[in-house]
C-alpha positions in Angstrom: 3.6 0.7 7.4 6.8 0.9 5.7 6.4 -2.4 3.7 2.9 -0.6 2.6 4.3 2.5 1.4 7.6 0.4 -0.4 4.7 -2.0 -1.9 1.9 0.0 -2.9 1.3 2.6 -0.4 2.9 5.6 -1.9 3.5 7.4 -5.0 7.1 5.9 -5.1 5.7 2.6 -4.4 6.6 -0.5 -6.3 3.1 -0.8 -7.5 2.5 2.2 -8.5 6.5 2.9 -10.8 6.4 -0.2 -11.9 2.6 -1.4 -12.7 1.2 1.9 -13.5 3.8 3.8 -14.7 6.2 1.9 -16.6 4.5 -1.1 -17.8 0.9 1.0 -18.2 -0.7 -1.8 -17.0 -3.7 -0.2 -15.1 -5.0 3.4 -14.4 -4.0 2.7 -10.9 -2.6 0.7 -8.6 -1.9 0.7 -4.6 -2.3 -1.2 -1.5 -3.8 -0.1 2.0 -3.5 -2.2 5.2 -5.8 -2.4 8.2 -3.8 -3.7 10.8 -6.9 -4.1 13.3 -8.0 -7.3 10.9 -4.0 -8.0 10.1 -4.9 -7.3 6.2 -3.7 -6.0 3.4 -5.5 -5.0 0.2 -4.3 -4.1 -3.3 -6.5 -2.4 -5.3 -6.3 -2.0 -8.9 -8.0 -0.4 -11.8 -7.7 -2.2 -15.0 -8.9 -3.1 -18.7 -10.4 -6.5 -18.8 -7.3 -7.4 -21.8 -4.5 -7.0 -18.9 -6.1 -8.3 -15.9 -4.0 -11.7 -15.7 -1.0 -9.7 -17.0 -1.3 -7.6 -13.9 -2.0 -9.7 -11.5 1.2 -11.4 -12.9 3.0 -7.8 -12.1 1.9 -7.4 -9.1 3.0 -10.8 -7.7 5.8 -9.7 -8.9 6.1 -7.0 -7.9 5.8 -8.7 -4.0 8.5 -11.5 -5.1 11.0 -8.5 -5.7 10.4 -7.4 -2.7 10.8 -10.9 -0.9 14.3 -11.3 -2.8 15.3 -8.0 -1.0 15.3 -6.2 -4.4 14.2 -2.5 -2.4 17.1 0.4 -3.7 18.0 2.8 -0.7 15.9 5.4 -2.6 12.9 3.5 -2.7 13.6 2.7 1.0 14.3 6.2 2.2 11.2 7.4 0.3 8.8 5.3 2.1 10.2 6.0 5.6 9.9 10.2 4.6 6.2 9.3 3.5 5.2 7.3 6.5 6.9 10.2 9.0 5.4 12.9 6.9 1.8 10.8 7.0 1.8 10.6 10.7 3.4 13.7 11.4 0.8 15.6 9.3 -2.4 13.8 11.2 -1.2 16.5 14.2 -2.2 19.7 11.7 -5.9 19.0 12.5 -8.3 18.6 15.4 -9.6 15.1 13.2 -6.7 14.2 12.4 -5.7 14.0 16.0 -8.9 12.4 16.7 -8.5 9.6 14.3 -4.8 8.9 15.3 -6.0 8.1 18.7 -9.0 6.5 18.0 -6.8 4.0 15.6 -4.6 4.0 18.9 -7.2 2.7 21.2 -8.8 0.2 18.9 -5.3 -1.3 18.2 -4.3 -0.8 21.6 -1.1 1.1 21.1 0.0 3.6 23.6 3.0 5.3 21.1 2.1 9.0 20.5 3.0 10.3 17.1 6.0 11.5 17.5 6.6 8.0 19.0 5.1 6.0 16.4 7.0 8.6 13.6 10.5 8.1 15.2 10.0 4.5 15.3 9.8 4.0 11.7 13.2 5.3 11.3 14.5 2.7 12.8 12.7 -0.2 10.8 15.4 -2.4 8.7 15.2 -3.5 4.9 15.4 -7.1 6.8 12.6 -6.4 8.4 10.4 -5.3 5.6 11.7 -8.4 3.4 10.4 -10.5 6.6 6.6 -9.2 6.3 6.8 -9.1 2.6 7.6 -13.0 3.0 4.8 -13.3 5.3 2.6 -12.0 3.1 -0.2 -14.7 1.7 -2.7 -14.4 -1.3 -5.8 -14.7 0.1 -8.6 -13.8 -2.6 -8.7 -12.1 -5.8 -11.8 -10.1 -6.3 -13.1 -8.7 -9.9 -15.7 -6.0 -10.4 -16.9 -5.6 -13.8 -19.8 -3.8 -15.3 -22.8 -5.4 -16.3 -23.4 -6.2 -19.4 -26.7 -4.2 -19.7 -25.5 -0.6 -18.4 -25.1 2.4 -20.5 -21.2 3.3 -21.5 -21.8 6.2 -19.3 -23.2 3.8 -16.2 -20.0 1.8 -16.6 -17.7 4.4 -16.3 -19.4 5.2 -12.8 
């Protein structure tokens, strides 16, 4: 969870400073796990002219992260997101629901709390470990076709 939010998973993300924000490369950029299938996705939104450059960025982007190249403050943010994230699914009757649906399918018994206060204690070491086990599986494009309306496309 905290290698998400450091990669791609946040606003503070490495993904999203760095590919969206200071290189403009795409209108948006972030990553979501689903740790019942042991996955990670990145999804992107970008101009057909700056796809490779992109996709360049954000392997990049995952080599920095592998080289251990995470600041304290883009460390400290992504462990205050993830504790806010789960903290916050206790403010609603679905949120609740969901937490411990998500619990049962994945088998975990940690409450909340449990799961928030174990966060904290996750290492940079440990992030730079899962970011190294990280493999490229498929790249996947979605374009528009060539006979819909400019208005179709943008849909």
């Amino acid at each position: 969870m905290i290698f998400n939010a450091l990669f791609g998973g946040s606003v503070t993300s490495k993904l999203f400073t760095n590919v969206r924000e200071r290189l403009s490369l795409c209108y948006y950029a972030s990553s979501m796990i689903d740790k019942n299938k042991g996955i990670m996705i990145v999804y992107s939104g970008v101009e057909h002219d700056n796809i490779d450059t992109a996709n360049d960025e954000i392997s990049n982007q995952l080599d920095a992260m592998r080289n251990g190249e995470i600041s304290d403050y883009e460390f400290e943010n992504a462990q205050k997101y993830i504790n806010t994230a789960i903290r916050s699914k206790l403010d609603t009757a679905g949120g609740i629901e969901d937490y411990y649906l998500d619990a049962a399918i994945s088998g975990s018994t940690l409450s909340p709390e449990d799961l928030a206060f174990n966060t904290a204690l996750v290492t940079k070491d440990e992030v730079i470990e899962i970011a190294n086990s990280v493999v490229l599986d498929t790249i996947h494009y979605i374009t528009p076709s060539g006979g819909a309306s400019d208005e179709a496309q943008a849909l």
